[in-house]
C-alpha positions, 0 to 999 in steps of 0.5 A: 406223664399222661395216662388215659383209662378206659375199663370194661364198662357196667353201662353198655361200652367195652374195654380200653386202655390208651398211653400219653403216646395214644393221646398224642397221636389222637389229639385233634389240634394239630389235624382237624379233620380225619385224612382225605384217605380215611373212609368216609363213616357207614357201611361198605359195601352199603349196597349188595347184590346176590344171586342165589337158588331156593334154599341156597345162602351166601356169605358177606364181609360188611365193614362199618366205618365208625366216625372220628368222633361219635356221631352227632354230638351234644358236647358240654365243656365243665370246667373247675373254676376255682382258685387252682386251675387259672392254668388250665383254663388259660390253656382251654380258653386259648385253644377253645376255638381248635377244640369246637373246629377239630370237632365239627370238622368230624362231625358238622352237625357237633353242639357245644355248650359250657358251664363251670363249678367251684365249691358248695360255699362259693356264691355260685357252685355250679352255672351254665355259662352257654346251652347247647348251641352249634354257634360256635362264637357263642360258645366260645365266649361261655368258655371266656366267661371263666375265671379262676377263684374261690373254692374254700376247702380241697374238694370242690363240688363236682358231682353236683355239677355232674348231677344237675347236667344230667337231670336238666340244667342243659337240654340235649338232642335226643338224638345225639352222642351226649358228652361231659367233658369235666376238667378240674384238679381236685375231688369231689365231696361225697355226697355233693348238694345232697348227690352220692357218688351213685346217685350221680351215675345212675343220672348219667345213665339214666341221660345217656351221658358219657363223661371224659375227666381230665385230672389236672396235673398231679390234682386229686380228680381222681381221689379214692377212683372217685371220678374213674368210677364215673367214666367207667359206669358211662362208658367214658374216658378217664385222662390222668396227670394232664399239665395245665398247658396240655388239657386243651388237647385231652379234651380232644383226645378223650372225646376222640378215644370214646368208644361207640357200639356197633349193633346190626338191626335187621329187616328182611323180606319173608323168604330171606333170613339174616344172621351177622357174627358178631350181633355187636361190636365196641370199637374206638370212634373212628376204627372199623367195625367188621362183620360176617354177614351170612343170608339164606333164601328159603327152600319154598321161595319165588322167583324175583328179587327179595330184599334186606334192609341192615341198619347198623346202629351206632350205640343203639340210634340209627345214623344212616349207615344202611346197608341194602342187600338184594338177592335175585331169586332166579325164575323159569318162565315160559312164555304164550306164543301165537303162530299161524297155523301155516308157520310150521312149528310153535316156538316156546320161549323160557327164560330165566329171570336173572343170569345164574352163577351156577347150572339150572334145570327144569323139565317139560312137557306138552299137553293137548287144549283146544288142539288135539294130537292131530294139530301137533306132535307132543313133545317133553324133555330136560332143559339146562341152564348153562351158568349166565344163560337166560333163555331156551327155545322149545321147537313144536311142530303143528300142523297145518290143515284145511278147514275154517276153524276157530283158533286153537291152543295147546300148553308147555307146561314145565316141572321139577325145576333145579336152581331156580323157582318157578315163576310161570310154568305153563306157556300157551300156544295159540294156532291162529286159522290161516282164514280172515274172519271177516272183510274191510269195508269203505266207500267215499263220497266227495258230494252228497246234497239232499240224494244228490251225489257225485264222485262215489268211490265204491258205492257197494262199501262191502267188501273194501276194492280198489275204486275212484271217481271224480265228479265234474265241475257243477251246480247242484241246487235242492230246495233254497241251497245251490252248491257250485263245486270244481274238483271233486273226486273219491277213491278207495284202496285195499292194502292188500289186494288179495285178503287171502293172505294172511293178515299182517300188521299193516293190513288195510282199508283207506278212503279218500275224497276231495273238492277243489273248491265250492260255493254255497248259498242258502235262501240268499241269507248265507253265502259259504266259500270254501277253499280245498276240502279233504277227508280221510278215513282207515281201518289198519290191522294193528298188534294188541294184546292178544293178536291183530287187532282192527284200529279206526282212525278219520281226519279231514283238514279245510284250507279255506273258509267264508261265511258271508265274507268274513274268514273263519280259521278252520284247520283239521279240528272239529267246529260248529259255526251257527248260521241264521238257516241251520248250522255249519259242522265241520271236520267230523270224525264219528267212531263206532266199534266196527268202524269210523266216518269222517265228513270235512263238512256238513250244513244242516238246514231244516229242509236241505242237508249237504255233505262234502268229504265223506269217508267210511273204513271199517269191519265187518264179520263172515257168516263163520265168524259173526263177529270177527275181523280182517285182522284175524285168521 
């Protein structure tokens, strides 16, 4: 009969005690890999997320779903090669290639390595046959490397073998499940090589190293608990009366039956604390580790979300079974909000940041700022939070006045929350004066040459009107420069017409102009043939972040261009083009801080400058508001 040992450990692992029928059930040969039903190894749930109040605290059910076989493992095969044991190494040689598939099925990042060792007289007592290596043909020819002979007296030289893996003779990741798997049916001497059976376990630990022992048959492995201390002091597995024909699948069984350490390491945000019952569990490698896992949030905590980062480590060394906890602390808010002075009422909006799974509370109240009690009537009052509502209205009601004013505010101001934090407790009002501060400007010209215009859209610029004007078909000349230009034409359009409105997106200024076709033709050097020219420019009321806000914007496009006969590809963007009199500018778009001009096309020359396309939108103040703009009220 098989017997399979685990006692409580003097190293760091726990209890266990296996049958042959455990062994039998765990051996790996017959089944590779774990079940496809099994639970794949690490944490579950590994991601939680709670909503809680300040002061409030939760409790979580955390299962770790440990390996089949421990975690990245760094498996030395040693095997006693002497005289006795040409069965068992027969019986591993032969399933030597199920061990290392079983094994990296479990865990693909497995290392294998083998050695063997006979007796302190024999030529070679002790040898490393292949390192740690994941190639597992290498591996498998390290085993084939064994042959039974030698071994002089009944004990053999065990320890020693034991001793010299443990202080170098192979070299381990330091990362990895380190594991000995010593097989041979008769003791050890003691010392062996010089190393007392203490000294060797102090090794062992020293190299966090677990030994599996496998006693061959009825063999003296095991003599005066001579290896069982070793597997005890290493937290490993001690397999008694092994037939020859079996040690293969003890092999397997007892690296399967080693125990791994489950131990939480716990890293959270300021405002939570985490406590898990218990701080470490011991399991067979493969079995669930359980755990309670209790989290509180502190009374003084903010609003949003906090986090803890749980890493359970397998016998002290991360392997990535991380589990994320997120508790949302719930926050009140109450938000700024602008209104016209003629809407009525200021409604405040306050939210919840998260829905709540439970009732919340805050109070409120108004407080006069810039606007006084006549602007609007104070209000105050208990908001509640029905569990998963995120969001109440507050209805002021202001008043609606006469007089040009600046704008003016008053605040909400909210206290003595109940299930949440507060998170921004004071929102503004802003009463936005019905009266525009200020007007649109434009005008448009669709030729300009030295003074010379024609077809100008409202000429005065300020304030913006609704104008047109065309141009007829001419010759203009000034100094050395003569423009020949058909279809021109300007106009200007205010959107809308009544500024006593008050402002709204969309609000605007445009002015266009336009020339069919034009010829020009400079001191007889330069001759310019232009096909349509047209030129935009807009000022449009748009949101930002405080309110409307006035936003400029010119473009002109070219259809066609000739310079003394050769075509220049012009499109809408800006282009200089050098000419022996001057310069030809083109698609000009200048923005100031008040407005913007667009002009399609400019020639520059040192006696004569000629303009086609140009367009000006822009803002300007009223003597109450120097500064201020159609945009606003």
């Amino acid at each position: 009969m098989l017997h399979l040992h685990r006692r409580k450990a003097t190293h760091r692992w726990g209890v266990r005690v296996l049958t042959a029928a455990a062994l039998a059930a765990s051996a790996l040969l017959s089944q590779p890999t774990p079940p496809a039903s099994a639970a794949a190894p690490g944490v579950e749930p590994s991601a939680v997320t709670r909503t809680l109040p300040p002061g409030g605290s939760a409790t979580i059910a955390k299962v770790v779903h440990t390996p089949a076989v421990p975690p990245n493992p760094d498996i030395v095969l040693l095997a006693d090669t002497t005289g006795s044991m040409g069965g068992a190494i027969a019986n591993v040689k032969t399933n030597a290639s199920d061990i290392l598939t079983a094994v990296s099925g479990a865990q693909p990042s497995a290392q294998f390595a083998a050695a063997n060792y006979r007796d302190a007289g024999d030529a070679v007592p002790f040898a490393v046959d292949q390192a740690l290596t994941a190639d597992q043909a290498l591996v498998q020819a390290g085993v084939n490397a064994w042959a039974a002979g030698g071994g002089g007296d009944f004990p053999e030289d065990g320890l020693n073998a034991l001793y010299q893996l443990a202080t170098g003779a192979v070299t381990f990741r330091p990362d990895g499940t380190r594991i000995v798997v010593i097989f041979g049916d008769a003791p050890s001497h003691e010392p062996s090589n010089g190393h007392t059976r203490a000294q060797v376990i102090a090794a062992l630990q020293a190299a966090d190293i677990r030994v599996v022992a496998v006693n061959v048959g009825a063999g003296g492995l095991n003599q005066n608990g001579q290896i069982q201390a070793v597997t005890d002091a290493t937290g490993g597995v001690f397999l008694d009366n092994v037939p020859s024909n079996q040690v293969a699948d003890a092999i397997l069984a007892g690296i399967q039956a080693i125990e791994v350490t489950v131990t939480p390491s716990v890293d959270c945000d300021d405002a939570l604390s985490l406590s898990l019952s218990p701080a470490s569990r011991t399991v067979t490698s493969g079995d669930d580790a359980a755990f309670s896992e209790t989290v509180e949030v502190d009374g003084e905590a903010a609003g949003g979300a906090l986090q803890c980062e749980v890493d359970f480590l397998v016998d002290g060394t991360s392997r990535g079974y991380v589990q994320t906890l997120t508790v949302h602390v719930p926050g009140l808010s109450a938000y700024d909000v602008q209104v016209n002075e003629g809407a009525g009422t200021a409604d405040f909006t306050v939210t919840l940041s998260v829905p709540a799974p439970f009732p919340v509370s805050v109070s409120y109240a108004t407080a006069t700022g810039t606007a006084g009690a006549a602007d609007f009537t104070a209000k105050s009052g208990l908001l509640t939070f029905s569990p998963n509502e995120t969001l109440k209205t507050v209805t002021v009601p202001i008043t609606d006045d006469t007089a040009d004013e600046l704008n003016e505010t008053f605040k909400l101001s909210l206290s003595s929350p109940s299930g949440a934090a507060l998170t921004d407790p004071s929102g503004e009002a802003t009463i936005v004066d019905n009266d525009r501060d200020g007007v649109f400007t434009c005008t448009a010209t669709a030729l300009n040459l030295a003074g010379q215009r024609s077809a100008r859209a409202n000429p005065a610029n300020s304030p913006c009107v609704d104008s047109t004007a065309t141009g007829p078909d001419n010759t203009l000349n000034a100094g050395l420069v003569t423009v020949q230009t058909t279809g021109l034409s300007a106009s200007t359009d205010l959107t809308p017409n009544s500024q006593s409105s008050t402002p709204a997106v969309g609000d605007k200024a445009v002015s266009t102009a336009a020339a069919g076709s034009t010829k020009i033709t400079v001191a007889g050097l330069v001759t310019i043939e232009i096909g349509y020219i047209d030129s935009t420019a807009s000022a449009t009321c748009v949101a930002g972040p405080g309110g409307l806000v006035p936003q400029f914007a010119g473009s002109s496009t070219i259809s066609s261009l000739k310079v003394n006969g050769a075509t220049v590809t012009v499109g809408s963007g800006p282009l200089t083009i050098p000419l022996v009199v001057g310069s030809l500018k083109l698609n000009s778009t200048t923005t100031t801080a008040t407005g913007v001009t667009q002009q399609a096309l400019i020639l520059d020359t040192l006696l004569t400058d000629l303009i086609i396309g140009e367009t000006k939108a822009g803002i300007t103040g009223t003597p109450t508001h120097p500064t201020g703009t159609p945009c606003r009220a």
